[in-house]
LOVEXDREN-493957 format. One record per residue (C-alpha): residue in three letters; x, y, z. Coordinates in pm, 1 decimal. Example, Ala and Ser with C-alpha at 12.3 -4.5 7.8 and 13.67 -1.06 7.14 Angstrom:
2
{residu = ala c1 = 1230.0 c2 = -450.0 c3 = 780.0}
{residu = ser c1 = 1367.0 c2 = -106.0 c3 = 714.0}
***
This chain:
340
{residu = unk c1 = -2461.2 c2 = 2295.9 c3 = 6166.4}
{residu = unk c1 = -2104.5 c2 = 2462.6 c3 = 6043.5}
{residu = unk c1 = -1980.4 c2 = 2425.7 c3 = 6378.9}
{residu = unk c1 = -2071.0 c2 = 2072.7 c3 = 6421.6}
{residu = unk c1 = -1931.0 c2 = 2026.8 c3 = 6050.0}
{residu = unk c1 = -1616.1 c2 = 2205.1 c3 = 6145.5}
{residu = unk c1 = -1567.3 c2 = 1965.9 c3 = 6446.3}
{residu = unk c1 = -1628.9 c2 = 1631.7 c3 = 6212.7}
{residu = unk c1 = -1351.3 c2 = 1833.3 c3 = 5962.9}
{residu = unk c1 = -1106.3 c2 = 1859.7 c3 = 6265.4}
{residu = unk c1 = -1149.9 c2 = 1504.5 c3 = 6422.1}
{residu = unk c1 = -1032.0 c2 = 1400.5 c3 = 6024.9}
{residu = unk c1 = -716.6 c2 = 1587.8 c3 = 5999.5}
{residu = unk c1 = -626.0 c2 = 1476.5 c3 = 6339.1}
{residu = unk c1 = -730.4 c2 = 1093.5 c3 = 6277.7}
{residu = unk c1 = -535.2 c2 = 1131.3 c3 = 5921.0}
{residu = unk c1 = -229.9 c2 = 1268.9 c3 = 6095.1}
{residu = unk c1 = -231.7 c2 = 976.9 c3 = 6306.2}
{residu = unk c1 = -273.2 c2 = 764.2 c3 = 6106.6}
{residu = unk c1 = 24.5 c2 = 791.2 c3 = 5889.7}
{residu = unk c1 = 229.1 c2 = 671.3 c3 = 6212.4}
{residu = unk c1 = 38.7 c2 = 385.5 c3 = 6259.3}
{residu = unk c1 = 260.8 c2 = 31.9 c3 = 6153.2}
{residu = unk c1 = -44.7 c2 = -252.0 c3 = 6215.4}
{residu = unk c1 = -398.7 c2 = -302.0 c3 = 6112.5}
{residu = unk c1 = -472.6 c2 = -274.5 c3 = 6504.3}
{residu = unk c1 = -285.7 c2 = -31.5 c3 = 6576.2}
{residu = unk c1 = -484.8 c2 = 228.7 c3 = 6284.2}
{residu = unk c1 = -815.5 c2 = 97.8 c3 = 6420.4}
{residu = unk c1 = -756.1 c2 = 262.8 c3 = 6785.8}
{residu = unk c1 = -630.6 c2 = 545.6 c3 = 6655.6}
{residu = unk c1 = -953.0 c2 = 568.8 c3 = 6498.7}
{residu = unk c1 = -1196.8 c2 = 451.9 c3 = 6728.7}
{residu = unk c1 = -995.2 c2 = 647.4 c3 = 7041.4}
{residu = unk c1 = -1095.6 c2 = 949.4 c3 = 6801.7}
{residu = unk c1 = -1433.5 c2 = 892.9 c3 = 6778.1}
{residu = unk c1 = -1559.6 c2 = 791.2 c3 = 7097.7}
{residu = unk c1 = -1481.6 c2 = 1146.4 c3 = 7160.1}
{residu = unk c1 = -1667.4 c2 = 1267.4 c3 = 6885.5}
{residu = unk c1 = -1995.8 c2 = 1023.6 c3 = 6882.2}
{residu = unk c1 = -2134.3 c2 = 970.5 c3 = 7225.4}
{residu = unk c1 = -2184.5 c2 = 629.0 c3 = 7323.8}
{residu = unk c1 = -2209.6 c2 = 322.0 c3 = 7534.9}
{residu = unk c1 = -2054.8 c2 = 63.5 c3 = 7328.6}
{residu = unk c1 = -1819.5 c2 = 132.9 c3 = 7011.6}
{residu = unk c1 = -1709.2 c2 = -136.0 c3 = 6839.1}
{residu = unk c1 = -1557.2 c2 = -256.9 c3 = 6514.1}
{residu = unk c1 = -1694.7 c2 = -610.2 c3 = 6391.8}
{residu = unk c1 = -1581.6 c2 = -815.4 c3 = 6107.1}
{residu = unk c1 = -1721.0 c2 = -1104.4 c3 = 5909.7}
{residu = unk c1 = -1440.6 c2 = -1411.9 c3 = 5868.0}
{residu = unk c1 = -1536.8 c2 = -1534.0 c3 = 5539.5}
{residu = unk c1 = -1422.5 c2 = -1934.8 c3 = 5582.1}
{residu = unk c1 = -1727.3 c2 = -1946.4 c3 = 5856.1}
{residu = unk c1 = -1962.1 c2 = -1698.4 c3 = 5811.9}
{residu = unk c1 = -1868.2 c2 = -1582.3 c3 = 6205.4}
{residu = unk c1 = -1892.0 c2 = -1173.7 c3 = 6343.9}
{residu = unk c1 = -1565.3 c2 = -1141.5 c3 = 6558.5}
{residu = unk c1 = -1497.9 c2 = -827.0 c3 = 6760.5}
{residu = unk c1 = -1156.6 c2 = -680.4 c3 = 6590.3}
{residu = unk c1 = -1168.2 c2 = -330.3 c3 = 6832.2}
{residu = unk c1 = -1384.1 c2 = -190.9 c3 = 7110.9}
{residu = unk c1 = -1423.6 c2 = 97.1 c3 = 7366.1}
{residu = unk c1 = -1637.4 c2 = 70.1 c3 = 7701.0}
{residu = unk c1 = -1683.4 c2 = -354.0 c3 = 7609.9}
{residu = unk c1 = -1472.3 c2 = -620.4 c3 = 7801.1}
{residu = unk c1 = -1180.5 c2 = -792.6 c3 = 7744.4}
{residu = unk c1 = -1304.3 c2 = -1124.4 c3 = 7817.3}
{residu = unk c1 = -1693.6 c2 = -1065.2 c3 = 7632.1}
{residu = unk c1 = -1425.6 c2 = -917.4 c3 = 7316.9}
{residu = unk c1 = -1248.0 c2 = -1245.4 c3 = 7320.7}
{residu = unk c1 = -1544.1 c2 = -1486.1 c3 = 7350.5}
{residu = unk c1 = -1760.4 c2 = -1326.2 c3 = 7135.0}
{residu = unk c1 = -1862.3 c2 = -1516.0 c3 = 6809.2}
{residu = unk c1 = -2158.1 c2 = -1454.9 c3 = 6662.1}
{residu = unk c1 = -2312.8 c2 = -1606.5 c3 = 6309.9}
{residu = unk c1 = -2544.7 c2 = -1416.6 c3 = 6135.1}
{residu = unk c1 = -2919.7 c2 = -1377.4 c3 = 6256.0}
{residu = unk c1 = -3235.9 c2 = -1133.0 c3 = 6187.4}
{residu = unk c1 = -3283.9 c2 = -941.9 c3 = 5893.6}
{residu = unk c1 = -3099.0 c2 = -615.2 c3 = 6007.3}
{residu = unk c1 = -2746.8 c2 = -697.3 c3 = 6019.2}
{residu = unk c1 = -2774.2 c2 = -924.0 c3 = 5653.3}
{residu = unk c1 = -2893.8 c2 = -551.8 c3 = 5558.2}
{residu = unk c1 = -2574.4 c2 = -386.9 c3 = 5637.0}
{residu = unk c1 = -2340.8 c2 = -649.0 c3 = 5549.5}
{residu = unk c1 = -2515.4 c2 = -813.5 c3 = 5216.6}
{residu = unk c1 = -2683.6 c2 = -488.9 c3 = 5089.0}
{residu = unk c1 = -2427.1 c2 = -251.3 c3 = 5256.3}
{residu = unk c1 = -2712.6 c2 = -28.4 c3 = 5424.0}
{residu = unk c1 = -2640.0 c2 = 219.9 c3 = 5685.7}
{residu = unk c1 = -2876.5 c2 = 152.0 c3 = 5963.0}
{residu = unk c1 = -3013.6 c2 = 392.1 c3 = 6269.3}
{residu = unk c1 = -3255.2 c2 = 232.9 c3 = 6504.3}
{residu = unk c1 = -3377.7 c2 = 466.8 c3 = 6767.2}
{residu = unk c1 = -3596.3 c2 = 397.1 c3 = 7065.3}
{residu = unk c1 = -3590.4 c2 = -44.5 c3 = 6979.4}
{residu = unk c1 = -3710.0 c2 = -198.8 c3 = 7301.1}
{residu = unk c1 = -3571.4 c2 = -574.3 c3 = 7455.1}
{residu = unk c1 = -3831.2 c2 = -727.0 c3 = 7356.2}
{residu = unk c1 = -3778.8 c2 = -648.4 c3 = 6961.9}
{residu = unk c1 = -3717.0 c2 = -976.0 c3 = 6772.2}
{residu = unk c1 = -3382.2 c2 = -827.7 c3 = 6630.5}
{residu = unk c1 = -3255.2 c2 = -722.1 c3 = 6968.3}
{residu = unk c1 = -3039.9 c2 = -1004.5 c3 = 7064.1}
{residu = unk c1 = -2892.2 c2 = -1011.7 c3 = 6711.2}
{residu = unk c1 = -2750.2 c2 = -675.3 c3 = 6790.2}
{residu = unk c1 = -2723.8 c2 = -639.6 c3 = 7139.0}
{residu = unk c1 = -2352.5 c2 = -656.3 c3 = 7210.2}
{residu = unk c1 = -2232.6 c2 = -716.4 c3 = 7609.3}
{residu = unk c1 = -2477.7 c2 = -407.4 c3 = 7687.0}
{residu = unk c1 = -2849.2 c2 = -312.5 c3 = 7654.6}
{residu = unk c1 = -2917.7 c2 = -41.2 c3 = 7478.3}
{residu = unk c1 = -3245.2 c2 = 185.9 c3 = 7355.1}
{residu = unk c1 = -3055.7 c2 = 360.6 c3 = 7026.5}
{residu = unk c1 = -2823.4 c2 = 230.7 c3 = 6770.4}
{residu = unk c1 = -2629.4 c2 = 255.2 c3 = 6493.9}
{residu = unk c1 = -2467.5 c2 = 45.0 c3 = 6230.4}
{residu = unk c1 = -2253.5 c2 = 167.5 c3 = 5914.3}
{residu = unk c1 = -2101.1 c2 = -85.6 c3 = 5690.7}
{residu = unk c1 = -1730.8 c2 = -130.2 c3 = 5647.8}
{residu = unk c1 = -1676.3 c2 = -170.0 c3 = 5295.3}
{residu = unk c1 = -1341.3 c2 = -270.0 c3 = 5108.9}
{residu = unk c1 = -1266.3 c2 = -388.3 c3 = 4811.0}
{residu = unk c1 = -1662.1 c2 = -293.9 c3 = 4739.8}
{residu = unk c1 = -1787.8 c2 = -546.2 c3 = 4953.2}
{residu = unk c1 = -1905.7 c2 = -508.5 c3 = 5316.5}
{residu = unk c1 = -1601.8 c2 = -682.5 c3 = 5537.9}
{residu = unk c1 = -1804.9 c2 = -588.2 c3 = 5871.1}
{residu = unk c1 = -1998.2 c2 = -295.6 c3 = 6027.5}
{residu = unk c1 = -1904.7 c2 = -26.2 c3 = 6272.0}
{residu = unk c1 = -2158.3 c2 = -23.9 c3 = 6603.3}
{residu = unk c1 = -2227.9 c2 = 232.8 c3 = 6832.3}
{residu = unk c1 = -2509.3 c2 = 260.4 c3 = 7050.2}
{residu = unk c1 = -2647.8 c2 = 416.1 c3 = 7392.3}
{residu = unk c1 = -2931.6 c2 = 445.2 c3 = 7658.4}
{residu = unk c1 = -2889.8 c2 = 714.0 c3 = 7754.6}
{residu = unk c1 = -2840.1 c2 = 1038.6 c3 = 7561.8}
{residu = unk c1 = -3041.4 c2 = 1207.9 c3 = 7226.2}
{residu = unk c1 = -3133.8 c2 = 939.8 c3 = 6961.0}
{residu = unk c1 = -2886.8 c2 = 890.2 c3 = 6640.0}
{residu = unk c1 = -2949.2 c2 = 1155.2 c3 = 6362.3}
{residu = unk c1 = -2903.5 c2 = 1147.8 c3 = 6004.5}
{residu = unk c1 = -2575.2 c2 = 1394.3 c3 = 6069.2}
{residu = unk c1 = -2442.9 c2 = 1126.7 c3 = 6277.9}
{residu = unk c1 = -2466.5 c2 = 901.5 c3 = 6045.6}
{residu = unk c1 = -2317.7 c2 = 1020.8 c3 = 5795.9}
{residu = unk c1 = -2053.4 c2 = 1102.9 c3 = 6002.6}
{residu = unk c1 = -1983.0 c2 = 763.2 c3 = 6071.9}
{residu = unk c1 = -2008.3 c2 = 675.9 c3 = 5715.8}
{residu = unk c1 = -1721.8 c2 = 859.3 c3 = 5725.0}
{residu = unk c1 = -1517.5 c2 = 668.6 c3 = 5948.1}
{residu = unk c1 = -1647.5 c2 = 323.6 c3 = 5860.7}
{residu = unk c1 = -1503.9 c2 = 405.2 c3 = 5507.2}
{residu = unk c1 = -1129.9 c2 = 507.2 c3 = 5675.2}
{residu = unk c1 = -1195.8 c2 = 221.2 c3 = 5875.9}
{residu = unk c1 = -1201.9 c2 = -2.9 c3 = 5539.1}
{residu = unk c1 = -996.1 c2 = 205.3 c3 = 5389.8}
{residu = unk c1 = -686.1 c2 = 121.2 c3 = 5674.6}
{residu = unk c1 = -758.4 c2 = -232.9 c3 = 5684.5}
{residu = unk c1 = -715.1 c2 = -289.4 c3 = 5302.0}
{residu = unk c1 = -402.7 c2 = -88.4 c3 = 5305.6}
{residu = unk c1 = -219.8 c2 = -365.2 c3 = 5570.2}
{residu = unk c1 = -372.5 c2 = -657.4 c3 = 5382.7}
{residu = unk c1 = -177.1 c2 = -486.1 c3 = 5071.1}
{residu = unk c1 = 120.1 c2 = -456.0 c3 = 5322.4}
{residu = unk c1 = 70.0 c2 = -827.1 c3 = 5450.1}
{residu = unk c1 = 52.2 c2 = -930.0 c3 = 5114.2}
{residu = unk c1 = 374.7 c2 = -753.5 c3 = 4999.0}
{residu = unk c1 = 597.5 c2 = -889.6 c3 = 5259.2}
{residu = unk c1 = 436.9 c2 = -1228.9 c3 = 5240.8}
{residu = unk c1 = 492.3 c2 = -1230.4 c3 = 4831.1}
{residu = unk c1 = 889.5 c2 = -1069.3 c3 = 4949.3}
{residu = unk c1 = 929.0 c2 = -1350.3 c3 = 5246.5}
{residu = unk c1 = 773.7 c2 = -1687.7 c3 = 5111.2}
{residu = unk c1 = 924.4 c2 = -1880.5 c3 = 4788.2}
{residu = unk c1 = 573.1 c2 = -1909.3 c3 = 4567.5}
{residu = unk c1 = 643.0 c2 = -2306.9 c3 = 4485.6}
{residu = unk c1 = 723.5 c2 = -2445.8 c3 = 4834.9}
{residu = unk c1 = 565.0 c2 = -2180.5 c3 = 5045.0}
{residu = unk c1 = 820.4 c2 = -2185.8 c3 = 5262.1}
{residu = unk c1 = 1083.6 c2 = -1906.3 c3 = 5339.6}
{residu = unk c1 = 1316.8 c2 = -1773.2 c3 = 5077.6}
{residu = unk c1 = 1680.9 c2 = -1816.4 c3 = 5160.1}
{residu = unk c1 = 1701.4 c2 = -1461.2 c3 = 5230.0}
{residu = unk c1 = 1417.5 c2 = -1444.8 c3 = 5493.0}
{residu = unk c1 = 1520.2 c2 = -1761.9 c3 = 5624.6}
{residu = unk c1 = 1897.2 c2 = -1614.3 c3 = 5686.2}
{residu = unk c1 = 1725.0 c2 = -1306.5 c3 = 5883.6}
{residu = unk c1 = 1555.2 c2 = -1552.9 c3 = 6096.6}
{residu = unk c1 = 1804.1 c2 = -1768.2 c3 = 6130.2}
{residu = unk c1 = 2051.9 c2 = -1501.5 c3 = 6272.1}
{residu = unk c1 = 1839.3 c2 = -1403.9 c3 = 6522.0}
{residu = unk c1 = 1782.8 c2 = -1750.1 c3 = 6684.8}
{residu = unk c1 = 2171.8 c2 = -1777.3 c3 = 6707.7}
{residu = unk c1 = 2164.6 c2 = -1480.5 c3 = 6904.7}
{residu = unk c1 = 1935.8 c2 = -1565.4 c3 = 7155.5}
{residu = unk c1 = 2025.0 c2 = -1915.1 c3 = 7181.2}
{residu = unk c1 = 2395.8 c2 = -1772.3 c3 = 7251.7}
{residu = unk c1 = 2239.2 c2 = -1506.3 c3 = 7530.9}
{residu = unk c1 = 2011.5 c2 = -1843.6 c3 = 7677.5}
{residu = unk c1 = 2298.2 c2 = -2092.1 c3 = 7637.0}
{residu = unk c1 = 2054.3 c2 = -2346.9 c3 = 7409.5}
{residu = unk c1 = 2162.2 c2 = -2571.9 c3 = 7140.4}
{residu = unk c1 = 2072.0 c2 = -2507.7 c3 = 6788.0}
{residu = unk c1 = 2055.9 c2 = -2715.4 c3 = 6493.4}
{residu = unk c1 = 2053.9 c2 = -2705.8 c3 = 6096.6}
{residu = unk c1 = 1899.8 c2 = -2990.8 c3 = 5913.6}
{residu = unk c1 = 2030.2 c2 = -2945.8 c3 = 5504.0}
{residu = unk c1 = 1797.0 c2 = -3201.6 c3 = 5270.4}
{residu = unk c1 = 1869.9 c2 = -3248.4 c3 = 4891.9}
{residu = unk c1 = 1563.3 c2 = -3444.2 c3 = 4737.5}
{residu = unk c1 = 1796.3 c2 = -3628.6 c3 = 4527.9}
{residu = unk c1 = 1588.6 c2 = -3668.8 c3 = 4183.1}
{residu = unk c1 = 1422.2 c2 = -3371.9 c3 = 4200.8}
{residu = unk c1 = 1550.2 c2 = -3272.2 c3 = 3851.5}
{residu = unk c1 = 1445.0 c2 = -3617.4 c3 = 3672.7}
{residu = unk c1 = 1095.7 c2 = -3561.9 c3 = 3819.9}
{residu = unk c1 = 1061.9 c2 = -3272.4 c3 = 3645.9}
{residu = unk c1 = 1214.6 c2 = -3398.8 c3 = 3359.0}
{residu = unk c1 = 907.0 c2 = -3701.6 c3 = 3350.8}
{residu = unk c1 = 651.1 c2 = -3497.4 c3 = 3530.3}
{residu = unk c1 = 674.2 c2 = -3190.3 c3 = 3425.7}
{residu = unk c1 = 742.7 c2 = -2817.3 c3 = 3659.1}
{residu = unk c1 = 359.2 c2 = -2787.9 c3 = 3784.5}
{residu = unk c1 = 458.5 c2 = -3130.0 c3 = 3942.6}
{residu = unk c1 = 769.1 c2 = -3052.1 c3 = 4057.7}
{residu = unk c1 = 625.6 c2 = -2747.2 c3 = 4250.7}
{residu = unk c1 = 363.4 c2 = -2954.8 c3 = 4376.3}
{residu = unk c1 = 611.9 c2 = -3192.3 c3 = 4521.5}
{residu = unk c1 = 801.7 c2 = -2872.0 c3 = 4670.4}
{residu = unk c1 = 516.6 c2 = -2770.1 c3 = 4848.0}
{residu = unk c1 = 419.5 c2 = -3127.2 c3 = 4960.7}
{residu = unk c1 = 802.0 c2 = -3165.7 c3 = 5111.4}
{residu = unk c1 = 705.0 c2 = -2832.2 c3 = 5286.1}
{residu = unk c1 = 395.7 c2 = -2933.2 c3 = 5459.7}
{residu = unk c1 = 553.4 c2 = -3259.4 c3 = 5554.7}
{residu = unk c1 = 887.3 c2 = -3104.6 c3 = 5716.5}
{residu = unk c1 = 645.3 c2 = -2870.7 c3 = 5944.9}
{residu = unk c1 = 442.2 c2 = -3192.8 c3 = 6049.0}
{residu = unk c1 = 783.7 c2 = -3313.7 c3 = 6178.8}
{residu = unk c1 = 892.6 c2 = -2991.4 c3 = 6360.7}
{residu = unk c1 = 751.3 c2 = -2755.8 c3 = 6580.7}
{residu = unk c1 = 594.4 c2 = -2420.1 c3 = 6512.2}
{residu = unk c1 = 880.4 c2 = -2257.3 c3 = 6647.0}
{residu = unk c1 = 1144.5 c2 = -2408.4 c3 = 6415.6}
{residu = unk c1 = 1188.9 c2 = -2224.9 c3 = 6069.7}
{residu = unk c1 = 1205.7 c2 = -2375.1 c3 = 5695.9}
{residu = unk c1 = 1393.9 c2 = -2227.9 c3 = 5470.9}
{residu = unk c1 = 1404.7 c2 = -2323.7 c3 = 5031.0}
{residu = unk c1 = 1785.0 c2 = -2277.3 c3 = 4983.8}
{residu = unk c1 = 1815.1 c2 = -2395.5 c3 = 4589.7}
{residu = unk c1 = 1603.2 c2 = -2563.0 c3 = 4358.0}
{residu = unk c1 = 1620.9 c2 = -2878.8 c3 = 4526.9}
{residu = unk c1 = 1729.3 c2 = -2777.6 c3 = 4881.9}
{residu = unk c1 = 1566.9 c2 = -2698.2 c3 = 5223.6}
{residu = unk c1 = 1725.4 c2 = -2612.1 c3 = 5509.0}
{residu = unk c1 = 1565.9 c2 = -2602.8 c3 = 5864.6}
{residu = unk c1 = 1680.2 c2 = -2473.9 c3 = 6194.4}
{residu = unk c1 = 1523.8 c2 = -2657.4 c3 = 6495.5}
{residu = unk c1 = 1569.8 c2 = -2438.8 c3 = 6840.0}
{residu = unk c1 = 1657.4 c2 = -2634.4 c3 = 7180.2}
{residu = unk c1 = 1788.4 c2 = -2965.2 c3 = 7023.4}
{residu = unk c1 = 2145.1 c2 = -3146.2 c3 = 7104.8}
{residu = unk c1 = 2327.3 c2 = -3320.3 c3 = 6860.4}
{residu = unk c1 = 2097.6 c2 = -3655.5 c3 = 6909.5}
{residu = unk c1 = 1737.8 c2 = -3483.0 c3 = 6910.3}
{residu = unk c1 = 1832.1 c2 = -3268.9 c3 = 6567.7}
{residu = unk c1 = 1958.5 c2 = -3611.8 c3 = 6414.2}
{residu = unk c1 = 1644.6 c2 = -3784.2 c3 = 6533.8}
{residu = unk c1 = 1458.1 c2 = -3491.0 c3 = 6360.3}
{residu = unk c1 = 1641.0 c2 = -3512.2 c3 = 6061.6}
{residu = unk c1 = 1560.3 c2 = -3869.1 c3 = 6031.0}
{residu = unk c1 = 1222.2 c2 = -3874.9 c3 = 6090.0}
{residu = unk c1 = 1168.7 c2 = -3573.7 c3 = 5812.2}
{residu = unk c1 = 1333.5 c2 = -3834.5 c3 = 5569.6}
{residu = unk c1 = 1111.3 c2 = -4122.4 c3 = 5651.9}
{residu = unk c1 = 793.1 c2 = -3901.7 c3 = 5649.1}
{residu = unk c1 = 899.7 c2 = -3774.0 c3 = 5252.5}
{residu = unk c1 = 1014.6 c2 = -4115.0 c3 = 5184.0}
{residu = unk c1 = 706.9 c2 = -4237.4 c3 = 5289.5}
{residu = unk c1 = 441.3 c2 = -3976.2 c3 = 5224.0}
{residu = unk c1 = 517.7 c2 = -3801.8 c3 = 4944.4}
{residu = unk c1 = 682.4 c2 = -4080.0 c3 = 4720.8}
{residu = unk c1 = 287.8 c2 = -4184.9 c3 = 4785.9}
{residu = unk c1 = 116.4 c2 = -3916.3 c3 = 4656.2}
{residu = unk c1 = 365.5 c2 = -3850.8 c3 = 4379.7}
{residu = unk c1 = 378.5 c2 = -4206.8 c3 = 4249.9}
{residu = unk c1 = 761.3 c2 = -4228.0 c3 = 4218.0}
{residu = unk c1 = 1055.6 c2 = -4296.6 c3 = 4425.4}
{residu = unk c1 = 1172.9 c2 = -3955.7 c3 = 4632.1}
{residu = unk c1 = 1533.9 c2 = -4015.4 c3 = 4774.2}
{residu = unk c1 = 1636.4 c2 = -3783.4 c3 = 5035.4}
{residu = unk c1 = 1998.2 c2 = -3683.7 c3 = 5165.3}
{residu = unk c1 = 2072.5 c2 = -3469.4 c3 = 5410.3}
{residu = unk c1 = 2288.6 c2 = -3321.0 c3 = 5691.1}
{residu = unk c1 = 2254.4 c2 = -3214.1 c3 = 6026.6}
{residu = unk c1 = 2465.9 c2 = -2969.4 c3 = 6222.4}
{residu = unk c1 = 2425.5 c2 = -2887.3 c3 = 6578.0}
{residu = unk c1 = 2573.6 c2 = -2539.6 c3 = 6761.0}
{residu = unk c1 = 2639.2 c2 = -2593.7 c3 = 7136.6}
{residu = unk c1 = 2955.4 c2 = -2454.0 c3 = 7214.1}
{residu = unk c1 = 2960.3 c2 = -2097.2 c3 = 7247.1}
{residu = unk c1 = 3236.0 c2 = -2019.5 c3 = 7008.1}
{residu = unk c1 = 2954.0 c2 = -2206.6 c3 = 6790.7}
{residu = unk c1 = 2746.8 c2 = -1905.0 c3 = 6739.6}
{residu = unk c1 = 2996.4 c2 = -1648.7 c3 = 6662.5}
{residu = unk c1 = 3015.6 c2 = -1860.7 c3 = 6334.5}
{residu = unk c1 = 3013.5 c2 = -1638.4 c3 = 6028.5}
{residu = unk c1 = 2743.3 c2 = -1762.5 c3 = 5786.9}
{residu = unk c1 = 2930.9 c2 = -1819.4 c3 = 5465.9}
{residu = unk c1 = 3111.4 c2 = -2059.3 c3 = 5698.6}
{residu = unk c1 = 2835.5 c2 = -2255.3 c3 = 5791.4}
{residu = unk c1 = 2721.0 c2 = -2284.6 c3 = 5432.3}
{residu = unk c1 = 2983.6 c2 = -2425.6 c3 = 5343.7}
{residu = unk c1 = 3053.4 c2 = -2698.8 c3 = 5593.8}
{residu = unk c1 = 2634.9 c2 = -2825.5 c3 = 5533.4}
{residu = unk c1 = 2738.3 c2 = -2800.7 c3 = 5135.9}
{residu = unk c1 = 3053.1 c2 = -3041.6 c3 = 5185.6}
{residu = unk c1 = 2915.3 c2 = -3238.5 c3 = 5429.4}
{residu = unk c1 = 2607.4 c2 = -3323.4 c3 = 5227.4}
{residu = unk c1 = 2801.4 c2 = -3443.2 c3 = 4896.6}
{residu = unk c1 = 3044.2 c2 = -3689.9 c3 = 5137.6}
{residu = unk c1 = 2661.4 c2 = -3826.6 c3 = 5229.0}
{residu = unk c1 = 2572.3 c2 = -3866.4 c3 = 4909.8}
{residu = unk c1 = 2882.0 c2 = -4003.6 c3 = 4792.9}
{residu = unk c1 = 2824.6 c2 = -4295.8 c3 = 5049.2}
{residu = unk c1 = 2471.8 c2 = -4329.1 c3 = 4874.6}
{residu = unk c1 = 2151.0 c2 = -4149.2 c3 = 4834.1}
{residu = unk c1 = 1867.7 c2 = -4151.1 c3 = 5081.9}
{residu = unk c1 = 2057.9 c2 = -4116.4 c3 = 5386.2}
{residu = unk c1 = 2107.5 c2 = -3813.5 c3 = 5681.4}
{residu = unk c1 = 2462.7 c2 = -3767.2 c3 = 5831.2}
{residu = unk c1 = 2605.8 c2 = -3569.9 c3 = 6140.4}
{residu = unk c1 = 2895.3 c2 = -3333.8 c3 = 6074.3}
{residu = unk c1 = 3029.1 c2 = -3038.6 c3 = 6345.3}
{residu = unk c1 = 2996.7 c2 = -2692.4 c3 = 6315.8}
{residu = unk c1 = 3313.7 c2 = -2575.2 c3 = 6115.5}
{residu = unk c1 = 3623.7 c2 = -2439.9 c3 = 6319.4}
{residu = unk c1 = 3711.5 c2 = -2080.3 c3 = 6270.2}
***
């Protein structure tokens, strides 16, 4: 028994040194799991977890299961043994079940299998999944080995809640709370990066700039709740326009900017246009008042285009877009890239 504990004590320290390298979610689960399908012997290890919005077990890591059974599996929630773990966060060892058990095919995973266990994976004190291992062949499950994977189910939980906290960080750091779309600052980082490659793959690029004209006496009549509810409504309609590779960007109270990858001059005007008619449209609807749009669109083809410095470019979309509203509200115009 001290030797045994010893080697559980060991297989920690090394998981926990590991761990501190890892930068993703999956990337702290196989340092885990590569740990301790040394340590447990088994058939099939795997880490399942319960997606809330439909009730559904997905596979998130697994040793000696395939690829293709990992992706399709899906499985909803059946017997009474696995609403034990995950409901009243039991830790389960069944040793010696046969095929024909009632509960087998809500456990059996792509193999069969004669002993198993199951440990909850708790975070946040509720049950977010359960670890499996089982075997044929092999001594049955004891209560050492259970605990033992009590253990790991708990660093298991324990890793997963620290990315969600990391997820959550960059998302609240990255995404403007009223519009839910980029801050300026994230959208400049992404932004610089798809000039770059489309100067190494010699593709257009375009900027759309949109100023919802009477933004400010919406607010002023409607009140800010509104007014961020509008945002957020301009938001979802600009990314049923584009595609998911194009980026939106909140530049100022009022403003969005978008860049649209792979357009000329005439496909980022045509986009342009057709995110003015869908707010014009759409969200005037919904909002029950008149929602003028102006904007500008800039397009980057040349390739002294893209060497561009930023404050530049800025600049040009802020000029260009008070000449178009000086011709009237509601209404997109073309300008070039400024010349160096």
């Amino acid at each position: 028994m001290p030797g045994e504990r010893k080697e559980i004590t060991e297989c920690l320290i090394a998981i926990a040194q590991e761990l501190g390298g890892t930068l993703t979610a999956e990337e702290a689960l196989h340092v885990i799991i590569e740990h301790m399908k040394v340590f447990f012997p088994h058939q099939s290890l795997a880490v399942l977890i319960l997606d809330d919005s439909t009730g559904i077990l997905n596979i998130k890591t697994a040793r000696e299961i395939s690829y293709s059974f990992v992706k399709q599996f899906n499985r909803s929630i059946g017997g009474t043994v696995v609403p034990r773990v995950l409901l009243k966060q039991e830790l389960v060892v069944i040793n010696d079940m046969k095929s024909g058990d009632p509960e087998y095919p809500c456990l059996k995973l792509e193999h069969d299998f004669t002993h198993l266990c199951l440990v909850p994976i708790i975070q946040n004190q509720r049950a977010i999944g359960y670890l499996h291992c089982d075997r044929t062949e092999g001594p049955p499950f004891t209560d050492e080995d259970a605990r033992g994977m009590l253990i790991i189910a708990y660093l298991v939980g324990q890793q997963m809640q620290r990315f969600d906290l990391l997820f959550l960080t960059r998302h609240l750091a990255l995404i403007d709370e009223a519009s839910k779309a980029l801050k300026y600052h994230a959208f400049v980082e992404q932004f610089r990066r798809e000039m770059v490659r489309a100067k190494t793959y010699h593709t257009p690029l375009g900027l759309i700039f949109l100023n919802l004209d009477d933004y400010s006496a919406f607010v002023a009549t409607s009140g800010i709740d509104a007014g961020h509810a509008l945002l957020e409504e301009v938001h979802h309609l600009i990314k049923g326009c584009i595609r998911s590779i194009d980026i939106i960007g909140r530049f100022s109270a009022n403003e969005f900017i978008v860049c649209v990858g792979g357009m000329n001059r005439a496909e980022t005007e045509a986009a342009a246009e057709h995110i003015r008619s869908e707010i014009k449209q759409r969200a005037a609807l919904s909002s029950g008042h008149s929602i003028n749009v102006s904007g500008v669109a800039m397009t980057f083809e040349q390739a002294e285009d893209f060497d561009l410095p930023l404050n530049k470019i800025i600049t040009a979309l802020g000029g260009g877009l008070i000449a178009a509203r000086t011709k009237g509200k509601h209404q997109i115009a073309s300008i070039p890239p400024p010349r160096k």
